[in-house]
C-alpha positions as CSV (number, residue, x, y, z in Angstrom):
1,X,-51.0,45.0,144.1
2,X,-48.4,44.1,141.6
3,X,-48.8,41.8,138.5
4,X,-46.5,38.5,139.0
5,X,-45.3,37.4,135.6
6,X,-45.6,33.5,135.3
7,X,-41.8,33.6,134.6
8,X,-41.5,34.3,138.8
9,X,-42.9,31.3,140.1
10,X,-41.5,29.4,137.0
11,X,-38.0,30.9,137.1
12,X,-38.1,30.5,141.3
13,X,-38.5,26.6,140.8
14,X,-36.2,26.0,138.0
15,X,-33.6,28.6,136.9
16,X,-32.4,30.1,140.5
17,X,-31.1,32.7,139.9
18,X,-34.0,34.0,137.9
19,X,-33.2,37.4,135.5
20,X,-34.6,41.3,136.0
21,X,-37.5,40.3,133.3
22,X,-39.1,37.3,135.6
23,X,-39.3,39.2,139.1
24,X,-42.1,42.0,140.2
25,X,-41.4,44.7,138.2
26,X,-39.7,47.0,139.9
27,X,-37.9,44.6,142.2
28,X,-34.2,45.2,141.1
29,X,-32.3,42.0,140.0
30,X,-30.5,40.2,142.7
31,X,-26.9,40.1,142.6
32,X,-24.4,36.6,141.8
33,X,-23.5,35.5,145.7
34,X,-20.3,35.5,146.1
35,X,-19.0,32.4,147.6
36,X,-18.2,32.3,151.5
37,X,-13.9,32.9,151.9
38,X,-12.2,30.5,153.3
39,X,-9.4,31.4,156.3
40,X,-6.6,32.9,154.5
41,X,-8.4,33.7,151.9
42,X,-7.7,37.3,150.2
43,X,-10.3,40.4,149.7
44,X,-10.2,39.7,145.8
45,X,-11.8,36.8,146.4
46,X,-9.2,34.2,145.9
47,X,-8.7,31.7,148.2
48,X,-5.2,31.0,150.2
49,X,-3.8,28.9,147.2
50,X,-4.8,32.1,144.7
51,X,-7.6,30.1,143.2
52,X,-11.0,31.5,142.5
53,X,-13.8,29.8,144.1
54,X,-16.4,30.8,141.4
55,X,-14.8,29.0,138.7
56,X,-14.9,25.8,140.7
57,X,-19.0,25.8,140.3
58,X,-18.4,24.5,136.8
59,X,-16.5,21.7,137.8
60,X,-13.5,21.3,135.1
61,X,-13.6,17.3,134.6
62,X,-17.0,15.3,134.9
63,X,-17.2,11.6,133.9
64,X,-17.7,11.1,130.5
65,X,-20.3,8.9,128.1
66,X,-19.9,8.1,124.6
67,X,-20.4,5.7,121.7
68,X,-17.3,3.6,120.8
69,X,-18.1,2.0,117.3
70,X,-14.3,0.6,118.1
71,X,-16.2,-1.8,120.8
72,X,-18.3,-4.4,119.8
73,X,-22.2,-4.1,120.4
74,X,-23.5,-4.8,123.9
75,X,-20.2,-3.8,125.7
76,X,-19.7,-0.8,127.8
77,X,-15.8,-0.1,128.4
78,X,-14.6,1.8,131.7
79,X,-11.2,3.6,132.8
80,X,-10.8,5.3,135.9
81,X,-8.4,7.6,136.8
82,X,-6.9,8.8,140.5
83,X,-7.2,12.5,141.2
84,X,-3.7,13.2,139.7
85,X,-4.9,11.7,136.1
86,X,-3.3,7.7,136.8
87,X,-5.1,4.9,135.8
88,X,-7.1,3.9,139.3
89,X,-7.0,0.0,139.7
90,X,-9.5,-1.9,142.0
91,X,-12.0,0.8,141.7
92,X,-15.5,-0.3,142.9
93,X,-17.5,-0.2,139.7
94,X,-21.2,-0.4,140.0
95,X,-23.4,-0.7,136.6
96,X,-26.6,0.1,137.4
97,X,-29.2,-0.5,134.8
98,X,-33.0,0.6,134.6
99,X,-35.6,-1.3,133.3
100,X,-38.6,1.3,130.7
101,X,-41.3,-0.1,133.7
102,X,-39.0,1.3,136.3
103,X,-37.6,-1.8,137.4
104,X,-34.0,-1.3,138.5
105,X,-30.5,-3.9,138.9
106,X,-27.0,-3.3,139.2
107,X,-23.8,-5.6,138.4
108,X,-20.3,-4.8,140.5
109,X,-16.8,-5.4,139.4
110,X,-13.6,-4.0,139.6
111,X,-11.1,-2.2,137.0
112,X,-8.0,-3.7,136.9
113,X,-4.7,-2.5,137.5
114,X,-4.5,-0.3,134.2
115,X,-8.0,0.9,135.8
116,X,-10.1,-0.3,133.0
117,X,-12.9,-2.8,133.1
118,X,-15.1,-3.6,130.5
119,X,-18.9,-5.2,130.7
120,X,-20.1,-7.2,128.1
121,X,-23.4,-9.2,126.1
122,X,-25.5,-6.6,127.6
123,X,-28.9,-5.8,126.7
124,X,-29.1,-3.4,123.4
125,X,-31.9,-0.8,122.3
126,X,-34.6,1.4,124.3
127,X,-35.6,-1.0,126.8
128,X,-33.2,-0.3,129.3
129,X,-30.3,3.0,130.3
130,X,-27.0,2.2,131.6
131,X,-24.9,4.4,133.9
132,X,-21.8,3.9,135.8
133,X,-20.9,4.6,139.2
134,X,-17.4,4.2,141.1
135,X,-17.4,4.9,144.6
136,X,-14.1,6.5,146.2
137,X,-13.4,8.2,149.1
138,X,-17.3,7.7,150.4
139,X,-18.5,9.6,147.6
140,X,-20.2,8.5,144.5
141,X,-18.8,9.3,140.5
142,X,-21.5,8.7,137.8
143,X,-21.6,9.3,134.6
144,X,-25.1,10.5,132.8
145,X,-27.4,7.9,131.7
146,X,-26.9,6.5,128.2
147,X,-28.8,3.3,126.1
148,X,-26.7,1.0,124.5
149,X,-27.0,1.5,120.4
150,X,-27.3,-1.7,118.3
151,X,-23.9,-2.2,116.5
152,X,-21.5,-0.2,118.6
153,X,-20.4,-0.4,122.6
154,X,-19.9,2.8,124.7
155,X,-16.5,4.2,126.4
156,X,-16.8,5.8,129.6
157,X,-14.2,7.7,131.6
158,X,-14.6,8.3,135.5
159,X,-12.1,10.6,136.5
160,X,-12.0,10.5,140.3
161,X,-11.5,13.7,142.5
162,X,-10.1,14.3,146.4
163,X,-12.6,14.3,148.8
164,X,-13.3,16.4,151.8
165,X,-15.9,16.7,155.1
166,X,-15.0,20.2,155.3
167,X,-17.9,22.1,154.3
168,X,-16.7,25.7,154.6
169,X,-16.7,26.0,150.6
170,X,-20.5,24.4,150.6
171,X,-23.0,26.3,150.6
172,X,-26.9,27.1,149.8
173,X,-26.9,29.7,146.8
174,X,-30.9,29.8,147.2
175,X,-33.3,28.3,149.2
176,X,-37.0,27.9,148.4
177,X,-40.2,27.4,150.3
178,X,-43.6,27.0,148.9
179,X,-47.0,26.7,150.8
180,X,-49.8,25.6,149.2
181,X,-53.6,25.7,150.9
182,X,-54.8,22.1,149.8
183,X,-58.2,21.0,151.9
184,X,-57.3,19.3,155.0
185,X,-53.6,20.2,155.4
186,X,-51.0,22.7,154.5
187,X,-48.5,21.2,151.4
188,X,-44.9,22.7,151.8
189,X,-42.4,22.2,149.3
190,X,-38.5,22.9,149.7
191,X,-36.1,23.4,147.2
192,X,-32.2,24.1,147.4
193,X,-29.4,25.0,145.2
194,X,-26.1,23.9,147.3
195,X,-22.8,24.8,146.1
196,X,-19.7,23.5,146.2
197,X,-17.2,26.1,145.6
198,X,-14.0,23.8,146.5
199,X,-11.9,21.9,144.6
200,X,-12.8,18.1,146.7
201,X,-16.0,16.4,146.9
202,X,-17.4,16.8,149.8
203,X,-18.9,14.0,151.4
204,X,-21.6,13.9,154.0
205,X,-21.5,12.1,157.4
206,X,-21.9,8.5,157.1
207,X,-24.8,8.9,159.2
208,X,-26.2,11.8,157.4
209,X,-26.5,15.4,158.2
210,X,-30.0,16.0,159.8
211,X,-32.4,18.4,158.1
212,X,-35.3,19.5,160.9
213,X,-38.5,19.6,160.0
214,X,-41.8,20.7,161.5
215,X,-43.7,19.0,164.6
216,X,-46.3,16.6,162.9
217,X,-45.2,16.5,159.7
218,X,-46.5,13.9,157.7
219,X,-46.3,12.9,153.6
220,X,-42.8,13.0,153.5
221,X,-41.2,12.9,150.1
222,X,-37.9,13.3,148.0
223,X,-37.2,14.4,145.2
224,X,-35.3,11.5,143.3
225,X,-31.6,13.0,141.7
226,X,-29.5,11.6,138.5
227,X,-26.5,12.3,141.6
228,X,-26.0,10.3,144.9
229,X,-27.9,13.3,147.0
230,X,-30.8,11.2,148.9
231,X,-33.0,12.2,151.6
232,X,-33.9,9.9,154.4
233,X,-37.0,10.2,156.4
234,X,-36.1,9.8,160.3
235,X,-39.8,10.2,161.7
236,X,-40.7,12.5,164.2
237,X,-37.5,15.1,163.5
238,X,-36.8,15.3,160.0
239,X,-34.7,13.9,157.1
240,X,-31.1,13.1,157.3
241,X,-29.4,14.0,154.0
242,X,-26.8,11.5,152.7
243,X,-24.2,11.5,149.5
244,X,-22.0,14.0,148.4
245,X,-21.4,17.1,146.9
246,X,-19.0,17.6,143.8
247,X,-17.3,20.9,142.9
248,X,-20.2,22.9,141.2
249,X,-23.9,22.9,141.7
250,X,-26.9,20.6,142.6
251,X,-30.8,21.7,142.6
252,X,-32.5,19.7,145.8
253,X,-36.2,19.2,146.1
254,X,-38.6,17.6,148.9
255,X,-42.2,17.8,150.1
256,X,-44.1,17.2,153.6
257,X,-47.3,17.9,154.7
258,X,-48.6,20.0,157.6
259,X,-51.5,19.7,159.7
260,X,-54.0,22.3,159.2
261,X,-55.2,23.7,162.5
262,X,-57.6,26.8,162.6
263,X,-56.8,30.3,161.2
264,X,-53.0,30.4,161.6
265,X,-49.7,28.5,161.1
266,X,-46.4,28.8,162.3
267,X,-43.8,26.9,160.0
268,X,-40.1,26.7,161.3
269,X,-37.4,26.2,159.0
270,X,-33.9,25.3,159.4
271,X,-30.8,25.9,157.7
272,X,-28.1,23.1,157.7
273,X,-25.5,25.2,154.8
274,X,-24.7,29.0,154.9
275,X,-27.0,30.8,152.7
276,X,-27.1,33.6,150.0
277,X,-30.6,34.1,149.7
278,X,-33.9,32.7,150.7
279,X,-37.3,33.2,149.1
280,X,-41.1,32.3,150.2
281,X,-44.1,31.8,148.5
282,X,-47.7,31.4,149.7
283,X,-50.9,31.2,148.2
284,X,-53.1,34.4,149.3
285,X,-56.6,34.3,150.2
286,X,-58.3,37.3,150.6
287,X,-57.5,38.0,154.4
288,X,-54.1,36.0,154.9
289,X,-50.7,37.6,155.8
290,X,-47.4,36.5,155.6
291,X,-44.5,37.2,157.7
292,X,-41.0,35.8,158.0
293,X,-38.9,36.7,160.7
294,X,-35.9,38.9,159.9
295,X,-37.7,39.3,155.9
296,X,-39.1,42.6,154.3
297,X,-42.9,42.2,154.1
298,X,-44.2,40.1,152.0
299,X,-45.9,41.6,149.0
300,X,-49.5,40.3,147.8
301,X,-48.6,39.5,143.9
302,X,-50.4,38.3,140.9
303,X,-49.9,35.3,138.7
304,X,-52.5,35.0,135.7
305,X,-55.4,36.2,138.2
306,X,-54.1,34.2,140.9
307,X,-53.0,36.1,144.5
308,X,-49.4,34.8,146.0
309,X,-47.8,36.4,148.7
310,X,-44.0,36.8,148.1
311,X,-40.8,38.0,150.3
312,X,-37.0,37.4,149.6
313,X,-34.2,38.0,151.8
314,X,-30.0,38.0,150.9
315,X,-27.1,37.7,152.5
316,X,-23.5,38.6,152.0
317,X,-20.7,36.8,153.4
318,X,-20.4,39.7,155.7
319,X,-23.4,39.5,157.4
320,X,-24.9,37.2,160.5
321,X,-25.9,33.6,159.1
322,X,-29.3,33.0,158.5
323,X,-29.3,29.5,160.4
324,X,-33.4,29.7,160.9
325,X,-36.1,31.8,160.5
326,X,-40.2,31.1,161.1
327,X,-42.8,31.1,158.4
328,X,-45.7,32.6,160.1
329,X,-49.5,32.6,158.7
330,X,-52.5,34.1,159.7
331,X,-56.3,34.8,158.5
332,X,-56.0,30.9,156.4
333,X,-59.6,30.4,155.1
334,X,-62.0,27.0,155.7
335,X,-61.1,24.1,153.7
336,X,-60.2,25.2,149.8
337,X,-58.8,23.7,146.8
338,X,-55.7,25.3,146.7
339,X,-54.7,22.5,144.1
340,X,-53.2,25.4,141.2
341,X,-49.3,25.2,142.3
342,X,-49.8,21.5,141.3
343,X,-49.5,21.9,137.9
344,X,-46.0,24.1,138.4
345,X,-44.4,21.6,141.3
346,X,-45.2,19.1,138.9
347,X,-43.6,21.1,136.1
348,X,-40.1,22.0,138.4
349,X,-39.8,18.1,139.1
350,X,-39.8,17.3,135.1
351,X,-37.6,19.9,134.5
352,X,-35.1,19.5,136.9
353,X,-35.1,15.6,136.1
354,X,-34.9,16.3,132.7
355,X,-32.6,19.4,132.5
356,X,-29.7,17.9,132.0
357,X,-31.4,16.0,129.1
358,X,-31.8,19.2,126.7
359,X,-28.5,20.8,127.7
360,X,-26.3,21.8,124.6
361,X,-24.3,19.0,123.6
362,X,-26.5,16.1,124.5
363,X,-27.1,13.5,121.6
364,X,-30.8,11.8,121.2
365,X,-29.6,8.5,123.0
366,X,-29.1,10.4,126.1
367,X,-32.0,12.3,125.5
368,X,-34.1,9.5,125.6
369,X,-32.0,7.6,128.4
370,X,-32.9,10.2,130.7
371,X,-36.7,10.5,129.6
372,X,-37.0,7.0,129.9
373,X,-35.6,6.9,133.4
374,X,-37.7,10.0,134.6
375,X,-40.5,8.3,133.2
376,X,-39.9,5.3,135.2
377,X,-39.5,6.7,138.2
378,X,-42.9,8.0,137.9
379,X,-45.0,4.7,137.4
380,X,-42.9,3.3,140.3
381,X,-43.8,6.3,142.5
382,X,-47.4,5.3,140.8
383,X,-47.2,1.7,142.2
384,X,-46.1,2.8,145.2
385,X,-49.0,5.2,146.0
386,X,-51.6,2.6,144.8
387,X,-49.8,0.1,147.9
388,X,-49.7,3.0,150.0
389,X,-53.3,3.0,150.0
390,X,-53.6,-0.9,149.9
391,X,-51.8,-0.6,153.5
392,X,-54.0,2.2,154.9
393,X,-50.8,4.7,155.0
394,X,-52.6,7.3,152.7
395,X,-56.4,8.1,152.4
396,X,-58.3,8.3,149.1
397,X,-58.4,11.6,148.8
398,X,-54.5,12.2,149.5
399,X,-53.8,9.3,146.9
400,X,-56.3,10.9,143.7
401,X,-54.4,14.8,144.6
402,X,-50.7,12.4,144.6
403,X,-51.9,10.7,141.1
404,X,-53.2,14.0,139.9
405,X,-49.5,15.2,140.7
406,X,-47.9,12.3,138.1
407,X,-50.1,11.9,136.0
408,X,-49.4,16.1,135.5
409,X,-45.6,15.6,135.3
410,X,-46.1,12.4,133.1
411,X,-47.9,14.1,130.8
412,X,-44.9,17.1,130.4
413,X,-42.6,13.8,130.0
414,X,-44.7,12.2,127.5
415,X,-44.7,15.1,125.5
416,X,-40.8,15.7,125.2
417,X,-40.4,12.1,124.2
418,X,-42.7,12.4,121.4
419,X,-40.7,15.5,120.4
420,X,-37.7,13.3,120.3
């Protein structure tokens, strides 16, 4: 049996791909996917129009966020630009504003024809963060979060891009699925890291793009994004996955719950994007095995003392698509705790809500915009639980391992605002 460094499991949830140092140890380092040609598209990698889809995952122009001491306090001044740089008028402009308990509003207008708008008399201080949205072409440009200093407005920019439903330049760099043992049921999480690799936004159906999920899968939730990416329960099949996808990368997260029923398990999972590479992750027990159609066998692992069982498959472009594949169990133990990948789900859902907060370049406003909004989220997912209960939907014991969950991840955000 091979020792697991913590930096696996860690690096799995948040940092796909993760370096040589945080795999088994003599697992060699997997190699950058290269992005999926399009027709016409040269053996150098270029596309038809010469351009190099790997530079388009660090998209060149994002909407901007910054203090104006030019404006006067409480005002929050807006251009939009077309996807050729012009000034955008009647742009659908939505200011939405959260509240430090969570509470959330919006205000709408619309820029004018030099494609400028500009709010004003709002609220000031660390009681609230602003962002703005415009809506074009069915997909949704935001700029980050930001609180509105006392003494000084803020400028935004929203440059607007073309948009697309094509989705041969989108796909799933790395795809994640976690299994955790927990004393009545099995509790899968999901994560993915979609690219977009084009130059448009693409946006999804209007209806959504169905993900499958499991027969009797209950507990469905989503993990809340800083983007327009949402996940819809449709009961009985699945979640339909609505929003858009900008030119670069997005980290996706959601959990369900699985019926546990004797000694085995058999977990399908589907594949909505062309993928790179795929990993899964179980907790071990002494006797359990875990097999993955069309994976290597799993290897039994260690993490500080604890057994995982561990497989990994790639693709290249020039291989069949992995569409599906089955999770398959066997020799699960009675009734367990199983509670210990709490602590590092909880730690991947603070980290990828607040990882855009510590990138380089970020000023302590934003910071704290974005800690305050994570933070919120939480007590309202808090509330929600506690109604949840009220209703009958949940049972105690669901709702005290859900509150352990936040309280966990609340704790991790409590801590990087006090270092703030």
């Amino acid at each position: 049996m091979r020792a697991l460094p913590t930096a696996l499991l860690a690096a799995a949830l948040l940092g796909w791909p993760f370096s040589a140092r945080a795999q088994p140890t003599d697992a060699p380092a997997p190699q950058a996917e290269p992005a999926p040609a399009e027709e016409g598209s040269d053996p150098h990698g270029h596309d038809a129009h010469g351009h190099d889809p790997h530079a388009a995952l660090e998209p060149p122009t994002l909407p901007t966020a910054e203090p104006a001491t030019d404006l006067p306090s409480g005002s929050i001044a807006i251009e939009v630009t077309d996807p050729g740089g012009r000034p955008y008028p009647n742009a659908e402009i939505v200011l939405g504003v959260m509240g430090s308990m969570g509470n959330r509003t919006e205000q709408r207008a619309k820029s004018a024809a030099n494609g400028q708008y500009i709010f004003e008399k709002l609220a000031v201080g660390t009681q609230q963060a602003y962002r703005v949205n415009v809506v074009y072409g069915g997909a949704k440009f935001s700029s980050t979060p930001f609180q509105l200093p006392e003494g000084s407005g803020y400028r935004v920019h929203v440059p607007l891009r073309a948009t697309t439903q094509d989705n041969r330049m989108v796909f799933q760099v790395i795809g994640q699925t976690v299994v955790e043992l927990r004393d009545d049921r099995l509790h899968i999480t999901q994560q993915a890291r979609l690219a977009n690799a084009g130059e448009s936004v693409f946006v999804l159906p209007q209806d959504g793009l169905l993900v499958p999920l499991p027969d009797k899968f209950t507990a469905f939730q989503w993990q809340e994004q800083m983007t327009d990416q949402r996940g819809e329960e449709k009961a009985g099949e699945g979640f339909r996955l609505r929003g858009s996808l900008p030119p670069g990368a997005v980290m996706l997260g959601w959990t369900f719950d699985l019926p546990r029923d004797g000694t085995a398990a058999r977990i399908p999972v589907s594949l909505p994007f062309r993928t790179f590479t795929y990993r899964v992750i179980s907790e071990a027990a002494d006797e359990m095995k875990l097999r993955v159609s069309d994976f290597p066998e799993a290897e039994r692992v260690r993490d500080e003392g604890r057994d995982l069982l561990y497989t990994q498959i790639q693709r290249s472009p020039q291989d069949a698509p992995l569409d599906a594949f089955t999770i398959k169990l066997d020799g699960i133990p009675g009734p367990g705790p199983g509670r210990w990948i709490a602590t590092v789900l909880a730690a991947f859902a603070a980290c990828v809500g607040l990882s855009r907060a510590f990138r380089g370049g970020r000023d302590d406003g934003e910071r704290k915009a974005l800690i305050a909004a994570r933070k919120g989220e939480l007590l309202a997912q808090a509330r929600l639980t506690e109604q949840e209960l009220a209703k009958g939907e949940i049972g105690p014991e669901y709702k005290a391992r859900r509150m352990d969950e936040i309280t966990t991840e609340l704790a991790l955000v409590l801590r990087d605002e006090e270092a703030l």
